[in-house]
C-alpha positions in Angstrom: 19.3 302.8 57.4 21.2 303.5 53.9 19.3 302.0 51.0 21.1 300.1 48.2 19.9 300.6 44.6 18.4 297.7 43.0 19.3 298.7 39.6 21.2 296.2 37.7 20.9 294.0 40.7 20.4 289.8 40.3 17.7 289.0 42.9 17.4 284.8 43.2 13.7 284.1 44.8 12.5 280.8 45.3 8.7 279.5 45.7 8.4 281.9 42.9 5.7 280.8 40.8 2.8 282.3 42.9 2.2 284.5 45.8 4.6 285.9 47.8 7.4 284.8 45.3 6.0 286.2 42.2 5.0 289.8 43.4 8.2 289.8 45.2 9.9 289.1 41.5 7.8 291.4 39.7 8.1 294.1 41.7 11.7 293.4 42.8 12.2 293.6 38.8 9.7 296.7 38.4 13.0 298.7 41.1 15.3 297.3 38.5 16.7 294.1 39.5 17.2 290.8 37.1 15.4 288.0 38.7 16.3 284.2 39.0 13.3 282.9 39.5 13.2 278.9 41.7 10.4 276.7 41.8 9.2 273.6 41.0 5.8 274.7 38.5 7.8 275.3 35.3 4.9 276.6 33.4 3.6 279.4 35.7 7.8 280.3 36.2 8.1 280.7 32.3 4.8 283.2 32.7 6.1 284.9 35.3 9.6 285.4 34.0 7.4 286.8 30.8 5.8 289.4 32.9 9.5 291.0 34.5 10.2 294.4 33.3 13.6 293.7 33.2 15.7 290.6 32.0 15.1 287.3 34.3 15.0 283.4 33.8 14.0 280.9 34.9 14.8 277.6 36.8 12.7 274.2 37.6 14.2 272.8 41.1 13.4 271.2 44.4 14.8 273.7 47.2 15.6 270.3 49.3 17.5 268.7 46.3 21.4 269.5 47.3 22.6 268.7 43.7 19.9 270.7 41.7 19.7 273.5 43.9 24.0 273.6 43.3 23.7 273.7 39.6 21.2 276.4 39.7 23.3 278.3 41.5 26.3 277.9 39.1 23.9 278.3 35.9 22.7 281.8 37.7 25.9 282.8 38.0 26.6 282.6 34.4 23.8 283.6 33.3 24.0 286.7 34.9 27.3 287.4 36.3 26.9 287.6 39.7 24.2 287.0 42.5 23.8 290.2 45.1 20.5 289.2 47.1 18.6 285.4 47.9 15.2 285.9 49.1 14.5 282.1 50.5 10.8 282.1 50.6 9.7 278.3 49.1 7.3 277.3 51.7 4.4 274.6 52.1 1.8 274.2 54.5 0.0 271.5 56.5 -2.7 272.0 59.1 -5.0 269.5 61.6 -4.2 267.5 64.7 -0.9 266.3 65.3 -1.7 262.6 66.5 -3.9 262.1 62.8 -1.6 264.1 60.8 -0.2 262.7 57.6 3.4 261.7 58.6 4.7 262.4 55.0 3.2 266.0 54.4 4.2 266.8 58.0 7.8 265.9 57.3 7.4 267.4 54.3 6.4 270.8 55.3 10.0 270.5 57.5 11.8 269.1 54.5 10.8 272.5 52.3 10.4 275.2 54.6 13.7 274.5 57.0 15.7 272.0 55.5 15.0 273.5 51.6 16.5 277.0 53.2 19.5 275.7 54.0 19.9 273.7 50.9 19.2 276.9 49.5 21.9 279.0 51.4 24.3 276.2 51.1 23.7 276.6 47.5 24.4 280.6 47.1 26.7 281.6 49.9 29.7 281.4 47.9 28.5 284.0 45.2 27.1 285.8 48.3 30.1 286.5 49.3 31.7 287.3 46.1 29.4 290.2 46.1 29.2 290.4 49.8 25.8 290.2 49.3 22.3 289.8 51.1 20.3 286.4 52.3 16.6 287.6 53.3 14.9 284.2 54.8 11.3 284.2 55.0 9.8 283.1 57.9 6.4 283.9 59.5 4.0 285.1 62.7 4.6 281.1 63.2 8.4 281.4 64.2 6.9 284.0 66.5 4.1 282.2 68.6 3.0 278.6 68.7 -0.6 277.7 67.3 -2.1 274.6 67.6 -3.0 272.5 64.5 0.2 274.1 63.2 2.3 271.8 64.5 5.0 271.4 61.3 4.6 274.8 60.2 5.1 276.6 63.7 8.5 273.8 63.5 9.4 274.9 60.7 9.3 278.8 60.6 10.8 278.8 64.2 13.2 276.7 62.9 14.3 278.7 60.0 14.5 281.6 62.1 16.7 280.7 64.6 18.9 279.0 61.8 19.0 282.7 60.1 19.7 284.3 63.2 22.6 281.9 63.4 24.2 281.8 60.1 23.8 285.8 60.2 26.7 285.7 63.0 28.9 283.2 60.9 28.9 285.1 57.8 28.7 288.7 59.1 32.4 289.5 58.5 32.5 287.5 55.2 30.5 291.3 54.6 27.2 289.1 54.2 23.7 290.5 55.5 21.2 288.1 56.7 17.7 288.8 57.8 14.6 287.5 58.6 11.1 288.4 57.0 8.1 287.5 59.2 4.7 287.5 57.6 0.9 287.3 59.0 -2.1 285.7 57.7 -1.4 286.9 53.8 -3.6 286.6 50.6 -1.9 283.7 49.1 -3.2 280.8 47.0 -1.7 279.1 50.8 -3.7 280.8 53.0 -6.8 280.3 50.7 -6.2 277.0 50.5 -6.0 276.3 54.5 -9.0 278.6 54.6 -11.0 275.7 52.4 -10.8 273.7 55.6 -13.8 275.2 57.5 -12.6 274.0 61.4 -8.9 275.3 60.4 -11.0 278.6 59.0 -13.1 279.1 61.9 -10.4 278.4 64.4 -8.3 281.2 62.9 -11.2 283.4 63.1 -11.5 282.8 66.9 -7.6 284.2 67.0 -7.4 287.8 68.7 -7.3 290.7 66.8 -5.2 291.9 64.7 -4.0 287.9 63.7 -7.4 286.8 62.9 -7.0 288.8 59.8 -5.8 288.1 56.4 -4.0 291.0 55.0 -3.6 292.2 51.2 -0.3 290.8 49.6 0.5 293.7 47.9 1.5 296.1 50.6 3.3 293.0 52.5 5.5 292.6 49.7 6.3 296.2 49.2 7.9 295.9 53.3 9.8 292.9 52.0 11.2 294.8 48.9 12.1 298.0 50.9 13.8 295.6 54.0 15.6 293.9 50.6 16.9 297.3 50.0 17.7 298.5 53.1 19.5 295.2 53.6 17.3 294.8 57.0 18.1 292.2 59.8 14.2 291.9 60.6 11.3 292.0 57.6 8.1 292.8 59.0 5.0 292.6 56.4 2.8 293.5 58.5 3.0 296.7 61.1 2.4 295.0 64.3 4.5 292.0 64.0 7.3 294.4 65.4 5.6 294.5 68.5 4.9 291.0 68.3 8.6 290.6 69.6 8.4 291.9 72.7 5.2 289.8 73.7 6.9 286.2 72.6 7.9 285.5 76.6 4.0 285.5 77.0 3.0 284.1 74.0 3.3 280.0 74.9 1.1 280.3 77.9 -1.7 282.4 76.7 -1.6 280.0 73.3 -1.7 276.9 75.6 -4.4 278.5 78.2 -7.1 279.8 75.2 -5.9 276.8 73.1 -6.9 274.1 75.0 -10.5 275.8 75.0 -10.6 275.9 71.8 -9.6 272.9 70.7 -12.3 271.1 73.2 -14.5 273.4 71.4 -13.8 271.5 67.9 -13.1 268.2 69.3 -16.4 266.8 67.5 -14.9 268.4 64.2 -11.4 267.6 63.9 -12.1 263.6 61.9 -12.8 267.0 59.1 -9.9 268.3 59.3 -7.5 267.7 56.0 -3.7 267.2 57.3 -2.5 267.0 53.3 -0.1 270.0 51.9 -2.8 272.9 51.4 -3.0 275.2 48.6 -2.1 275.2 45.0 2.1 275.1 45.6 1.2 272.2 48.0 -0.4 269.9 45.1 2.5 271.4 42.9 4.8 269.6 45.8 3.3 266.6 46.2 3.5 266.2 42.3 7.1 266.6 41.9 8.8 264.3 40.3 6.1 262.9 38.1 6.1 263.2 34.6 
């Protein structure tokens, strides 16, 4: 597959003040491209957008707020002229048992992660097609198989996934590319944060190999820059998500069948279990709004 220079390019990422979202910026910048970065932590975007090695701004926004996520589009328009690539990658996590879950974070984890993509594609399809452009959703091993204790995040990432899949066939002969980047266990302040949760840590460890592991952001965000370039339908951060694919038929039963032993194996544990928004962008989210 033909790549496409990202020299002179305008990349818009969101989640972009830590993580996936600012390597992705920084190194999405180091190929070339000017960067909008999207988020809602306005001091760590301003340090970021001082650490591109080319020109980039900034803007403060909630991905599910139709009105702000509109006038960031239009503002990165003028700002820079155009808009060739969206990488929609704002994302927040929530773990423990669904029947003691925290009804607000749960809802909010499907707010951000599905309803924030489309708010967000809503938002930038129209320059995307001026440029005929390129919409790379970030989704996750989650959209893939089911886990338990995952219950809004495993909704969520399948949910953006099929969405993706489905807007890619509407907006294919507008000359629009749409793909979908899937991601493991990654180094991220989110992972590390869910990690904090010793039952939701040792569960994952209990996973079989090669998902029990959490992998070096670096060299997943170098995949997501190159399928960026190459305009890919399917992102894979990882090597063995590809063959992850053709296992998905199986995937429900084994989960349910090894699950089920595992969770009877916890049972005394789970009253531990935190069912907040984990990690450093999850506190960031449930601050919004406050001054």
């Amino acid at each position: 597959m033909s790549k496409v220079s990202l020299e002179g390019q305008v990349v818009v990422v969101t989640g972009a003040a830590r993580g996936v979202g600012e390597l992705l910026a920084r190194k999405l910048s180091a190929r070339g491209a000017r960067v909008a970065l999207v988020g809602l932590e306005e001091a760590e975007l301003k340090q970021v957008a001082g650490r591109l090695h080319t020109e980039g701004d900034h803007w403060y926004a909630d991905v599910t707020d139709h009105e702000a996520m509109a006038r960031v589009a239009g503002e990165v328009k003028e700002r820079f002229g155009k808009v060739d690539a969206v990488v929609a990658n704002a994302g927040v996590a929530s773990g423990g048992p669904f029947l003691s879950s925290d009804p607000d974070a749960w809802r909010r984890v499907i707010e951000v992660n599905l309803i924030g993509s489309a708010v967000t594609a809503r938002a930038f399809l129209p320059v995307l097609m001026e440029s005929r452009g390129y919409l790379l959703q970030i989704a996750s091993l989650a959209a893939l198989t089911p886990a338990p204790m995952m219950t809004a995040y495993c909704a969520s990432k399948s949910g953006v996934e099929a969405y993706a899949h489905a807007l890619r066939a509407e907006v294919g002969y507008k000359g629009v590319k749409v793909g979908v980047g899937y991601l493991s266990w990654t180094d991220t302040d989110m992972v590390r944060g869910a990690d904090q949760d010793d039952v939701m840590r040792e569960l994952r460890s209990r996973l079989p190999w090669p998902s029990n592991k959490t992998y070096p952001l670096g060299p997943a965000v170098d995949r997501l820059v190159a399928g960026i370039e190459r305009r890919s339908a399917h992102v894979y951060a990882q090597w063995w998500l590809r063959g992850m694919q053709g296992l998905r038929p199986y995937l429900p039963g084994v989960i349910a069948a090894v699950g089920q032993r595992e969770m009877r194996r916890f049972e005394p544990r789970l009253g531990e279990v935190s069912t907040g928004l984990v990690g450093a962008g999850g506190t960031a989210d449930s601050r919004r709004g406050r001054s």
